[in-house]
C-alpha positions in Angstrom: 0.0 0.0 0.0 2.6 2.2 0.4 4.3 1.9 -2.9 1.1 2.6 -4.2 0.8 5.9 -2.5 4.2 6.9 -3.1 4.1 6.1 -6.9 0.9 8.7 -6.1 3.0 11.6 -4.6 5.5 11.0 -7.0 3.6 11.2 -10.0 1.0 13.3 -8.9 1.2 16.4 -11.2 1.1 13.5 -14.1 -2.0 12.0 -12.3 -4.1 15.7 -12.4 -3.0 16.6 -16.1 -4.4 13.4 -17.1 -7.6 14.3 -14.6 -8.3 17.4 -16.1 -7.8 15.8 -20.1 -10.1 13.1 -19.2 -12.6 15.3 -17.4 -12.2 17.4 -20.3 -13.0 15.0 -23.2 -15.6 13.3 -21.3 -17.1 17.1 -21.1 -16.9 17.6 -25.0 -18.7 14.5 -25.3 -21.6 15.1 -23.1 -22.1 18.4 -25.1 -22.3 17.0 -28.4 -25.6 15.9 -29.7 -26.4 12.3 -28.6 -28.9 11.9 -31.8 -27.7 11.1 -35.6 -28.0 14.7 -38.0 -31.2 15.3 -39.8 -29.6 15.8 -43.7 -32.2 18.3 -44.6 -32.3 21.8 -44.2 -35.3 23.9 -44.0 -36.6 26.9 -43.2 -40.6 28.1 -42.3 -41.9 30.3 -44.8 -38.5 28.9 -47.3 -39.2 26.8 -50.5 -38.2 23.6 -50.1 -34.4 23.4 -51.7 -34.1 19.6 -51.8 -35.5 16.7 -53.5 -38.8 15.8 -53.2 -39.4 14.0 -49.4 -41.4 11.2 -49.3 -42.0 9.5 -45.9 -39.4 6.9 -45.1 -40.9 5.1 -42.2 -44.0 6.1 -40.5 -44.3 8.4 -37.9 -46.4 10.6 -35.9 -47.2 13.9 -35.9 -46.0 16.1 -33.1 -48.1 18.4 -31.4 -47.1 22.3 -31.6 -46.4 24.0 -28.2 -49.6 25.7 -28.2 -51.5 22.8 -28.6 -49.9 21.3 -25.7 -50.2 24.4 -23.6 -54.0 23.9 -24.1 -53.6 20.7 -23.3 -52.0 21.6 -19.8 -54.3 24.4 -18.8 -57.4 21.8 -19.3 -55.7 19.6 -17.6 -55.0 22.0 -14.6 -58.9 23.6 -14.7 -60.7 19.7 -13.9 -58.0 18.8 -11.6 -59.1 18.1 -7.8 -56.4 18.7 -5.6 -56.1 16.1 -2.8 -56.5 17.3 1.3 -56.5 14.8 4.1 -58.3 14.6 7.3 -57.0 15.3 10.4 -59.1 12.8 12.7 -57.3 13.5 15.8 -59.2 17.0 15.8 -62.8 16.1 16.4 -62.6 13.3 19.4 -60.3 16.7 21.3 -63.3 19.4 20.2 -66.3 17.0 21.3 -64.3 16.2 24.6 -63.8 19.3 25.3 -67.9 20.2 24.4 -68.8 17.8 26.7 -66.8 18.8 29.9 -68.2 22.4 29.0 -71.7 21.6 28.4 -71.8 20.1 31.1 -70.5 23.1 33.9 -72.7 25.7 31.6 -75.6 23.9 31.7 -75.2 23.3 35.6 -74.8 27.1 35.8 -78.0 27.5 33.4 -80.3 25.8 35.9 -79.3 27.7 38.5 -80.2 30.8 36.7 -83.5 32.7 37.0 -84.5 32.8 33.3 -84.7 29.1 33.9 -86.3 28.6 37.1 -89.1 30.9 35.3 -89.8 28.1 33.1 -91.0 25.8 35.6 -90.0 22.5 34.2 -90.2 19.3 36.0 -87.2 17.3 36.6 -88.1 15.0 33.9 -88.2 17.5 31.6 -85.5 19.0 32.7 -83.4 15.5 32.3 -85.0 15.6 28.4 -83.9 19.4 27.5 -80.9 18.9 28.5 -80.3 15.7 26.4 -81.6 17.3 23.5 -79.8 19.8 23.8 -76.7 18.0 24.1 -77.3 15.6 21.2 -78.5 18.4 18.7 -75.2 19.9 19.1 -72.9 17.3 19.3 -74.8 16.3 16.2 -74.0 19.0 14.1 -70.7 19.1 15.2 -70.2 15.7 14.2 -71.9 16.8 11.0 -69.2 19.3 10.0 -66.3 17.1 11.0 -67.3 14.8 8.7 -68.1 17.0 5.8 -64.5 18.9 6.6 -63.7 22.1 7.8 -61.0 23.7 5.6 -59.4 26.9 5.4 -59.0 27.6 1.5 -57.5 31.2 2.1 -54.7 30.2 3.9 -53.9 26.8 2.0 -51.3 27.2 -0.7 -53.3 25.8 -3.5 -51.8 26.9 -7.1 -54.6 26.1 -9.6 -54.5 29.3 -12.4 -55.1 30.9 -9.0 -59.0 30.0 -8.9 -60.1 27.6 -6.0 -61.4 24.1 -7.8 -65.2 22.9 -8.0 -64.2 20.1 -6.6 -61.7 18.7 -4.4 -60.7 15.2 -3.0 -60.7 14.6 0.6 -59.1 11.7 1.8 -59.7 9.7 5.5 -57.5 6.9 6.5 -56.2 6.3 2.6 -59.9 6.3 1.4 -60.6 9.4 -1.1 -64.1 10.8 -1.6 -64.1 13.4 -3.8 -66.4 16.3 -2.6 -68.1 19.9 -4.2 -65.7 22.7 -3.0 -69.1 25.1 -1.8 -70.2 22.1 0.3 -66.8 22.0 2.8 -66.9 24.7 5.6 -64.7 27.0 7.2 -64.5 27.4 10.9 -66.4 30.7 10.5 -69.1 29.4 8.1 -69.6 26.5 9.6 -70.0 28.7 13.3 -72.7 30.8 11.5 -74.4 28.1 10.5 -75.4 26.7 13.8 -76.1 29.9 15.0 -78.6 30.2 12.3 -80.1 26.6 12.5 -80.4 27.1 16.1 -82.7 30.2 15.8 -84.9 28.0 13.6 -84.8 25.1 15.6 -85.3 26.3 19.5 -88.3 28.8 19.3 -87.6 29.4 23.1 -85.2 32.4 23.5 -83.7 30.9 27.2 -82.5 27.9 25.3 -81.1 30.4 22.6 -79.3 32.4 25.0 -78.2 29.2 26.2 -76.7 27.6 23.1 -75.0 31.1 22.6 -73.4 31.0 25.7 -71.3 27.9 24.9 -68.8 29.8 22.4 -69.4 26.7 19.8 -66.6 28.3 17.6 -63.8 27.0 20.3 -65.0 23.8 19.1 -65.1 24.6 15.5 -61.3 23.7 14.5 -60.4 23.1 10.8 -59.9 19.6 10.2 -59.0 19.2 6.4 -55.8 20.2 5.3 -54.3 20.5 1.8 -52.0 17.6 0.8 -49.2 18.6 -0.9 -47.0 16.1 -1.9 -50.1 13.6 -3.1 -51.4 17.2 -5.2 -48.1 17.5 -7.1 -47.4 13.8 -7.5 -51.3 13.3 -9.3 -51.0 16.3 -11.1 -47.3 15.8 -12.4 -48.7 12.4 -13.3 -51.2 13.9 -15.3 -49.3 16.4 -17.3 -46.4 13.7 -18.1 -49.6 11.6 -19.6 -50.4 14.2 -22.1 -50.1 12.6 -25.8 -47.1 14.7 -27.4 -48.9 13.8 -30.7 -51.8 14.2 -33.0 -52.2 11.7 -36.0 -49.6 10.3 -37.9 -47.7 9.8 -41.2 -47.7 7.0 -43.1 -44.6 5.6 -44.9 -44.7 6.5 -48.6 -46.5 9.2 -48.5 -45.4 12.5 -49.9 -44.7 15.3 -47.5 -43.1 18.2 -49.9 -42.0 18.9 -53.2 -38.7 20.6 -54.7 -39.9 24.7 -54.6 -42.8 23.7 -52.0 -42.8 26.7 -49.6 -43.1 25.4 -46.4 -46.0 26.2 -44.5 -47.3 25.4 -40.8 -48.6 22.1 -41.5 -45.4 21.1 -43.5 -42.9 22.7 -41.1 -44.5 20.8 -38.5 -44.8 17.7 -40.1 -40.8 17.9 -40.8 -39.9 18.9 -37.7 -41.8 15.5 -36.6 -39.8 13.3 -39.1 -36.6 15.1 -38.3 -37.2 14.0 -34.4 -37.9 10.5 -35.4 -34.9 10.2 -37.4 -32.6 11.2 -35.0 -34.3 8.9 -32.7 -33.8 5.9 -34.8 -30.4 6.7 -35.4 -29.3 7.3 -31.8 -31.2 4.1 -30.7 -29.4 1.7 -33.0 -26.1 0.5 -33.1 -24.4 2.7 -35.5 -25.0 5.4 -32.6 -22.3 3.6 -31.2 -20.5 3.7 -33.4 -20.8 7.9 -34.6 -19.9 8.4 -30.7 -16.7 6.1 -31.0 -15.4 8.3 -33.8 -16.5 11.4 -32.5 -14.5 10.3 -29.4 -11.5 9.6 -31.5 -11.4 13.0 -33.4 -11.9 14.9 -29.7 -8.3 12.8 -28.8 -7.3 13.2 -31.9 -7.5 17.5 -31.1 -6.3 17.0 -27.6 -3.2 14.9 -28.5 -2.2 17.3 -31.2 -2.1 20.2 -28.6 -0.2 17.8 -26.1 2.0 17.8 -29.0 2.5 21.3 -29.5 3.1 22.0 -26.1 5.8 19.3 -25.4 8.0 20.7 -28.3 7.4 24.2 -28.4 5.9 25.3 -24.7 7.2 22.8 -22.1 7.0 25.4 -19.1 3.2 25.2 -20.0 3.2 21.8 -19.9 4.0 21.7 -16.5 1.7 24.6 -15.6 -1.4 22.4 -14.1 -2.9 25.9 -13.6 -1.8 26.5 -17.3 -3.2 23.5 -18.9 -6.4 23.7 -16.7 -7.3 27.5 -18.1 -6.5 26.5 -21.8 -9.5 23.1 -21.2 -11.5 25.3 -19.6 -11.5 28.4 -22.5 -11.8 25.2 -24.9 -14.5 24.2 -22.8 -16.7 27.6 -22.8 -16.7 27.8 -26.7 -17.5 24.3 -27.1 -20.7 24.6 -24.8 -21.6 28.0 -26.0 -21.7 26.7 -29.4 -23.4 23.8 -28.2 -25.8 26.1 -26.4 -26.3 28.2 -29.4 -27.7 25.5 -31.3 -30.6 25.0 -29.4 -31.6 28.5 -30.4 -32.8 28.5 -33.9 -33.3 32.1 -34.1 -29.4 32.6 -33.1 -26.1 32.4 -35.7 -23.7 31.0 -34.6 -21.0 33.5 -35.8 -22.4 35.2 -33.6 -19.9 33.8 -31.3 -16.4 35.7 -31.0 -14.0 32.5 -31.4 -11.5 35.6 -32.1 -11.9 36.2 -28.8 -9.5 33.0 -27.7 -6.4 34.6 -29.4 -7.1 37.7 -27.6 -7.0 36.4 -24.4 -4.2 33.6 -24.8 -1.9 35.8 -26.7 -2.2 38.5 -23.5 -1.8 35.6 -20.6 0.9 33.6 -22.5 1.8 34.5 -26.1 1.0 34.5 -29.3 2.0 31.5 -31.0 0.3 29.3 -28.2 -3.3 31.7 -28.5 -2.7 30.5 -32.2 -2.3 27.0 -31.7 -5.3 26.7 -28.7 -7.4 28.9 -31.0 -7.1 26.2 -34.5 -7.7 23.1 -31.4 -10.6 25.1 -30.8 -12.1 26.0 -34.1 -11.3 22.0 -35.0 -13.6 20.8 -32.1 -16.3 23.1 -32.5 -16.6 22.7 -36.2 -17.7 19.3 -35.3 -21.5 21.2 -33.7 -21.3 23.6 -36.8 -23.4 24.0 -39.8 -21.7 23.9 -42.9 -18.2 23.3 -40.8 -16.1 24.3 -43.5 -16.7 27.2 -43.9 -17.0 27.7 -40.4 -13.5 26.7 -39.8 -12.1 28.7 -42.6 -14.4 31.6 -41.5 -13.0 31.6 -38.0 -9.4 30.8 -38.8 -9.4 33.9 -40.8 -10.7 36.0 -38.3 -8.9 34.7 -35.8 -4.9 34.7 -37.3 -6.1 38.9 -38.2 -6.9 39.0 -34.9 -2.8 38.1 -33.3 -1.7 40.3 -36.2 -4.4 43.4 -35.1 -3.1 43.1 -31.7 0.6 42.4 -30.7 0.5 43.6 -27.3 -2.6 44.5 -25.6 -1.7 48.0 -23.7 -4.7 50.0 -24.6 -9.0 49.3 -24.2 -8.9 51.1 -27.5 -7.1 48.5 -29.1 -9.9 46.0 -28.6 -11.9 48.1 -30.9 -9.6 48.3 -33.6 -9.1 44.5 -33.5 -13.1 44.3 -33.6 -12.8 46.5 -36.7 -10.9 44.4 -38.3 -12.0 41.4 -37.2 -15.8 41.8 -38.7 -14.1 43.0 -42.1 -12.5 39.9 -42.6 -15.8 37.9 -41.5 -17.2 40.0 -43.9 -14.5 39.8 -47.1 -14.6 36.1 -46.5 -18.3 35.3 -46.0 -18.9 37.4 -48.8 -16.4 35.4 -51.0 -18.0 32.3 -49.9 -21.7 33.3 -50.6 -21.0 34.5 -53.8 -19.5 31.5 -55.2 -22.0 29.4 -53.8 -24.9 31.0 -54.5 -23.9 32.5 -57.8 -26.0 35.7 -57.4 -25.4 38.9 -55.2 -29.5 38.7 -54.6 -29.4 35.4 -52.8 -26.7 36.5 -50.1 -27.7 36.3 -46.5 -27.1 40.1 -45.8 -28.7 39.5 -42.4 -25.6 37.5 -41.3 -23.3 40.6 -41.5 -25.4 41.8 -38.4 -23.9 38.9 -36.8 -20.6 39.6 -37.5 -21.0 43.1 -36.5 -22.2 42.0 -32.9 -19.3 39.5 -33.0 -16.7 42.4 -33.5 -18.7 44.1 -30.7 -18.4 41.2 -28.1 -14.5 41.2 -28.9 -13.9 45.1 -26.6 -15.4 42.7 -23.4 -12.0 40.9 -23.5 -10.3 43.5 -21.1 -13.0 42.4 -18.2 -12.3 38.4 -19.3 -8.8 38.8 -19.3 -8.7 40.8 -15.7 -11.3 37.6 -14.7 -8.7 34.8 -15.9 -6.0 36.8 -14.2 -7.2 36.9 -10.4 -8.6 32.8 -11.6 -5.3 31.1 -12.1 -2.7 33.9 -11.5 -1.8 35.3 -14.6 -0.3 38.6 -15.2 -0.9 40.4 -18.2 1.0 43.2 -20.1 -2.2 45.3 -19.1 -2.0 44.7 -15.4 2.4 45.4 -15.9 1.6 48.7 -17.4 -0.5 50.2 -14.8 1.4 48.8 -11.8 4.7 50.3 -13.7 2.5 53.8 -13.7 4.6 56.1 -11.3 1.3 57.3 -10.2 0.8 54.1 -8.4 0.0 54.4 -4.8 3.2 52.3 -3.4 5.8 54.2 -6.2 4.6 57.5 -5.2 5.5 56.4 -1.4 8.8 55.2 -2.5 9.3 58.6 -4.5 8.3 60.5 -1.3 10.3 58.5 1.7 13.0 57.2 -0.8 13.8 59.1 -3.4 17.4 58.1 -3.8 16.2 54.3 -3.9 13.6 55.1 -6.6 16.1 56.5 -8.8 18.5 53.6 -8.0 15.1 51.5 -8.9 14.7 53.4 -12.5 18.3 52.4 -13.2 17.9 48.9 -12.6 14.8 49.0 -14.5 16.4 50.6 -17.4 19.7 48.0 -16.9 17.3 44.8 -16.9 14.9 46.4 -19.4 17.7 46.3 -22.4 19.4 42.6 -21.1 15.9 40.9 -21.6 15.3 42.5 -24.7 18.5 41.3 -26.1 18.6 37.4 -24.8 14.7 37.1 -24.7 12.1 37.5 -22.0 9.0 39.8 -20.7 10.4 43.4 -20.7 7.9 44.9 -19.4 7.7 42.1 -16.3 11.3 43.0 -15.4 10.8 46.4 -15.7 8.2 46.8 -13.0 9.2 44.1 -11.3 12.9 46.4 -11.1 10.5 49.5 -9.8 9.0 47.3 -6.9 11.8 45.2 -6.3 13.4 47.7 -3.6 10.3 48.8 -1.6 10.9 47.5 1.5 13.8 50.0 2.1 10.8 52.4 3.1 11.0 51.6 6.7 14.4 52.3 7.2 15.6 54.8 4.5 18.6 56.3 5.9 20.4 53.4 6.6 20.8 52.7 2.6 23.3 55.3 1.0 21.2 56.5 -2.1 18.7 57.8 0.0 21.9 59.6 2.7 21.5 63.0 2.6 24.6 64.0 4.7 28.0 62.5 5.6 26.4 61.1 8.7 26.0 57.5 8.5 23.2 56.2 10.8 25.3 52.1 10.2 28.2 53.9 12.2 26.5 53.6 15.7 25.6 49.9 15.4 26.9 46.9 15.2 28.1 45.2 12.3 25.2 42.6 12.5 22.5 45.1 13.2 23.2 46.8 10.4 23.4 43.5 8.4 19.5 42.6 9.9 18.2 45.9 9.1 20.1 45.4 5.6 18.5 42.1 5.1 15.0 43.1 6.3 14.3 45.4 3.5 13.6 42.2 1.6 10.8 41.1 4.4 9.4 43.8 4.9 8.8 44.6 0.9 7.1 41.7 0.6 4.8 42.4 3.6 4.0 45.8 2.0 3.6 44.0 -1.7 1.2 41.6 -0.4 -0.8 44.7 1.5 -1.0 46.6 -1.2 -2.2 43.0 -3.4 0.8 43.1 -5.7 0.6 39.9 -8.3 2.9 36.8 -6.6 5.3 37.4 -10.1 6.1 41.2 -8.8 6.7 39.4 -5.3 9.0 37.1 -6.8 11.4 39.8 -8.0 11.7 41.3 -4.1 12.0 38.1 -2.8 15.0 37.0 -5.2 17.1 40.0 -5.9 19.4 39.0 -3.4 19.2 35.6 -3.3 20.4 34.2 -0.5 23.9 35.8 -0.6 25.1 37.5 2.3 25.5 41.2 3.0 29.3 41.2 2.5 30.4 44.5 3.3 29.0 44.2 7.4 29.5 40.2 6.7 33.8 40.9 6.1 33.8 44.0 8.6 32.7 41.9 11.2 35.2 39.0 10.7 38.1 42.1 10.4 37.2 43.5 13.8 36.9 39.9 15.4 38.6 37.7 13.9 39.1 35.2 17.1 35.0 35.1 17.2 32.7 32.4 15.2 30.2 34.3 13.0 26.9 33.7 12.7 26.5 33.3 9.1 22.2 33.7 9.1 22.8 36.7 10.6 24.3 38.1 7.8 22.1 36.2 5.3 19.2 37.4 2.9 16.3 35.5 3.3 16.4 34.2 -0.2 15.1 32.5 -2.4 17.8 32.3 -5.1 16.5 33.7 -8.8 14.2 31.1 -10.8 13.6 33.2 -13.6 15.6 34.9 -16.6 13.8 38.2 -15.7 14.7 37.3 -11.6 18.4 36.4 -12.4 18.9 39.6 -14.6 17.5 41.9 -12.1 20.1 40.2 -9.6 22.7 41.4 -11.7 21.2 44.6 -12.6 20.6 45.4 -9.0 24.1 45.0 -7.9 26.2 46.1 -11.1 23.9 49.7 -11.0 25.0 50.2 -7.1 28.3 48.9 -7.5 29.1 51.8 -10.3 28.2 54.1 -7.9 31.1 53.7 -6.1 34.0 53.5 -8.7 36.1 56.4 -8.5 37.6 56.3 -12.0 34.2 55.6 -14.7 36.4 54.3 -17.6 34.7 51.5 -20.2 38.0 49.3 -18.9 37.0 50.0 -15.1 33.1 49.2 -15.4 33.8 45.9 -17.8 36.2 44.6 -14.7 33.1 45.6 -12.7 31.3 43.8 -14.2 32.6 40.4 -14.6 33.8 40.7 -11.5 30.0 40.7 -9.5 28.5 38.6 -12.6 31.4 36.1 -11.8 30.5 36.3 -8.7 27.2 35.3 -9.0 27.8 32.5 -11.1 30.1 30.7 -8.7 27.8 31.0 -6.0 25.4 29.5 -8.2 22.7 32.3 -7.6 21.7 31.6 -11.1 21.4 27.5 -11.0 17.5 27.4 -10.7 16.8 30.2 -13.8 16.3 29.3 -17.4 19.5 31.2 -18.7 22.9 30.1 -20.1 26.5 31.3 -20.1 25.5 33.2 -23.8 23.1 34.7 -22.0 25.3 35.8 -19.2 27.9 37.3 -21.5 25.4 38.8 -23.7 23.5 40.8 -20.6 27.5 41.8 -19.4 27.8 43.5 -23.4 24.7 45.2 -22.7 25.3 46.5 -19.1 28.8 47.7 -20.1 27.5 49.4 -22.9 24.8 51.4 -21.0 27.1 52.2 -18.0 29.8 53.6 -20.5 27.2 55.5 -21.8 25.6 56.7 -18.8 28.6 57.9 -17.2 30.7 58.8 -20.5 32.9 61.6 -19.8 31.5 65.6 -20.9 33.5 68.0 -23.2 34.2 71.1 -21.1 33.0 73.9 -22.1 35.6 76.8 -22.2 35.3 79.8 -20.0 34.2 83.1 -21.7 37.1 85.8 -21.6 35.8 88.4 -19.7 38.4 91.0 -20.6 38.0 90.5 -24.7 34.0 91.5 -24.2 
């Protein structure tokens, strides 16, 4: 068991890549169409542009929508909904009539209105029992008919109460007439009214009144939910979908037929049962094999692409799961789409994919995802291809409209151009097909229009993907490298000197990536960020000294070194406060390494040489560069503060510089985790040199004007 968990942990970034592909696949599948393809195409109100269609199987007619509505709503108008007694509610109301009758009517003997009547005991014995048993009679009465509160029950019948309803006692139904069942309040007037009718004498009326016969009137029926819903939903599934049929061999239209109601419907029947058939019988199986294959077939071929051409993407999981899942969307939009008749499919902006994988990753890969893409799709599409050419034209003007996406108004110029080459292309297509300017779909431009329209919402998708999986886009670089950002313009106020220092670098790294290859812009604003911790203590770095006092020369060596070293801390506390992306982060955290600070580090072993150092003392926290932007800011970072201090600014003085600290560097292996090689290394020293010499190349001196010859 254990080898079997530790082949897991080993292999367990294989083990999700080949999660998500499955998962993905499986997805595609499930959102193609389960049924075989109807080979006809028609339109309502259209002649009929094929062959003349005689039925090849019988079939029956489907009903339209409306009929079946009317269908429902008769269904709904006759149907009794179902309540159930509640018998536990009358035996508690009687027995608590009888305990009452009984103290009132010991109190209404006693009472002088009664002793005026005279009776004899006897009779006495007889009103009393007849009054008893006409009560308890009609109360029984009413409990058994049911006593219902219909305002407060939930019943949802086209919001009218039913005639009738079915009442239901100990699982034995009786259907009953709705404006025979009593409420609590009916049912109380009632008896009052009967008993005016029935006891002449007003003593006994008084009586009868007396006993407050609504506390025993307590409703008894209550609407039944569940048994409502399951009848009725029983019902409504029962409703015959169809009306008549047709049988095989008979004609239903003939080539230039204009399709009317009757035909359109009839069609739309045989189209239904065709695809039926199809996806019933065995060569359903076999469609879906195929179709399986092809989907690989698209997936593998991307595998492929990636492996040779984009292996850091490869081994992305957060990568690979964003490009399935933007494969994913268009796959079930189109899907989507096709339930909607009504709806073109070019109104979907496919164009869209390049935009946003050429501004997360680059352009050849938006290329490559976007063709995967297309290839899958054209698989749901009507007349695929021209589909595929359609959208592979749009989408390769698309990467060339937009080579870096800096500006929102750039979206609309790649929308511009993306619905003129729908357009050019579609219009090419329609024309040789149709062989006539009149017959061309003009409607279909409209489509393309909104297409080119739904192309400016990238910005929001691509900010979306970004805070998703991570991502940082040449947008996002561009505002953070603003100097009107919040945390620069606090560097610019506390620390000046270390924002200039910051610009330099910037400038320094800016030219090396350019030259051996890389994101510019990422190492430039990573260079303007990568110093922001020095903001707590400012005066103790010397760009940002003002005056020949030096704060270091009252501490000790390894103070100095920890606040040194904590600039690197504390910038990444204030990066991740002010939500800077984990790639800026990654430039504070590695532009030292985890070298030492050598100037307190070699002072301290001068002044005591007989003690042991503490080495972590005198340590950055790391980590070492993993990058080719990281690793050149390393050595832009220390080259641009190291020229500071040369006395003598000669081209001979600043090369020696130079491949003195890159030398350095190298031997410590600061550089052994980052994608760069030793061409790379002597290529960024070329550029360095030359931009120092420049920078500090030496002035022509102006001669003085000669006062005396004026």
């Amino acid at each position: 068991m254990n080898k079997y968990f530790r082949f897991i942990r080993q292999n367990l970034s294989n083990i999700y890549r080949f999660s998500i592909t499955s998962i993905t696949i499986v997805l595609i599948m499930l959102l193609f169409p389960n049924t075989g393809n109807f080979k006809y195409e028609y339109q309502k109100g259209k002649p009929w542009m094929h062959e003349t269609l005689l039925a090849p199987f019988e079939f029956p007619i489907l009903k339209t929508e409306k009929e079946l509505n009317q269908d429902r709503d008769s269904i709904l108008n006759r149907f009794s909904p179902y309540f159930k007694v509640d018998t536990s509610v009358y035996p508690s109301a009687i027995a608590r009539f009888e305990k009452n009758f009984e103290k009132k009517w010991n109190q209404f003997e006693k009472s002088k209105a009664f002793q005026k009547l005279n009776f004899s005991q006897k009779r006495i014995e007889a009103e009393k029992l007849l009054c008893y048993n006409y009560l308890k009679t009609n109360l029984k009465n009413y409990y058994e008919i049911g006593i219902a509160d219909f305002q407060n029950e939930k019943i949802q019948f086209n919001y009218t109460l039913p005639e009738t309803i079915n009442k239901s006692v100990n699982n034995i139904n009786e259907q009953v007439a709705t404006n025979k069942v009593f409420s609590a309040r009916t049912a109380y007037e009632n008896i009052n009214g009967n008993v005016k009718s029935d006891f002449k004498n007003p003593v006994f009326q008084a009586f009868i009144q007396g006993l407050n016969l609504d506390s025993y009137l307590a409703q008894n029926l209550f609407y039944d939910k569940t048994m409502s819903d399951q009848v009725r939903n029983s019902m409504l599934e029962n409703i015959s979908l169809t009306k008549g049929k047709v049988e095989r061999g008979k004609r239903i239209v003939l080539v230039g037929d204009i399709i009317n109601d009757e035909t359109f419907l009839i069609l739309e029947s045989l189209k239904k049962e065709h695809e039926n058939l199809i996806g019933s019988s065995q060569s359903h199986y076999l469609i879906v094999g195929g179709q399986t294959l092809l989907i690989i077939s698209c997936i593998v071929l991307l595998f492929l692409y990636l492996r040779n051409f984009r292996r850091q993407i490869l081994h992305d999981n957060k990568k690979i799961l964003f490009i399935f899942l933007l494969v994913l969307i268009f796959v079930a939009l189109t899907s989507l789409i096709q339930q909607f008749p009504k709806i073109h499919i070019y109104l979907l902006p496919f164009a869209l994919i390049t935009i946003v994988v050429r501004t997360l990753m680059d352009s050849r890969t938006a290329l490559f995802v976007f063709i995967i893409t297309v290839l899958i799709t054209g698989f749901l599409a009507p007349n695929a291809f021209e589909f595929v050419f359609l959208q592979l034209a749009a989408g390769i003007m698309a990467i060339y409209s937009l080579p870096r996406l800096e500006r929102r108004g750039q979206l609309v110029l790649t929308g511009i151009i993306t619905f003129f080459t729908y357009s050019v292309i579609y219009f090419a297509f329609a024309i040789t097909q149709e062989g006539s300017i009149e017959e061309i779909k003009w409607f279909n431009f409209m489509w393309f229009a909104i297409n080119g329209l739904l192309l400016t919402f990238s910005y929001s998708l691509i900010y979306i993907f970004e805070k998703l999986f991570g991502f940082l886009s040449d947008v996002t670089l561009i505002e953070l490298s603003n100097q009107n950002h919040p945390l620069l313009r606090q560097l610019i106020q506390h620390s000046p000197g270390t924002f200039q220092h910051s610009l330099q670098v910037a400038n320094l790294a800016e030219a090396a990536i350019n030259k051996i290859g890389g994101n510019p812009l990422l190492v430039r604003t990573g260079a303007l960020y990568h110093d922001i911790g020095k903001m707590k203590h400012p005066v103790y770095f010397i760009e940002n000294q003002m005056t020949n006092k030096n704060p270091h020369d009252d501490l000790d060596f390894d103070k100095s070194a920890q606040i040194i070293t904590d600039h690197v801390k504390y910038g990444v506390k204030i990066a991740k406060k002010h939500k800077l992306p984990q790639q800026i982060i990654d430039f504070i955290e590695t532009h030292h390494g985890a070298g030492k600070v050598m100037y307190f580090y070699t002072s301290f072993k001068n002044k005591y040489p007989d003690r042991e150092v503490d080495e972590e003392k005198f340590k950055y926290p790391g980590p070492d560069p993993f990058t080719k932007e990281t690793a050149v800011l390393m050595m832009a970072d220390g080259i641009e503060a190291a020229s500071r201090s040369l006395k003598e600014k000669t081209p001979e003085t600043i090369r020696e510089l130079i491949d003195k600290m890159i030398d350095k560097q190298v031997n410590e292996n600061r550089f052994a985790n980052a994608d760069i090689t030793f061409k790379n290394i002597n290529e960024i020293k070329e550029i360095f040199t030359n931009n120092l010499v420049n920078a500090y190349h030496a002035r022509i001196e102006y001669p003085k004007e000669n006062k005396s010859e004026s």
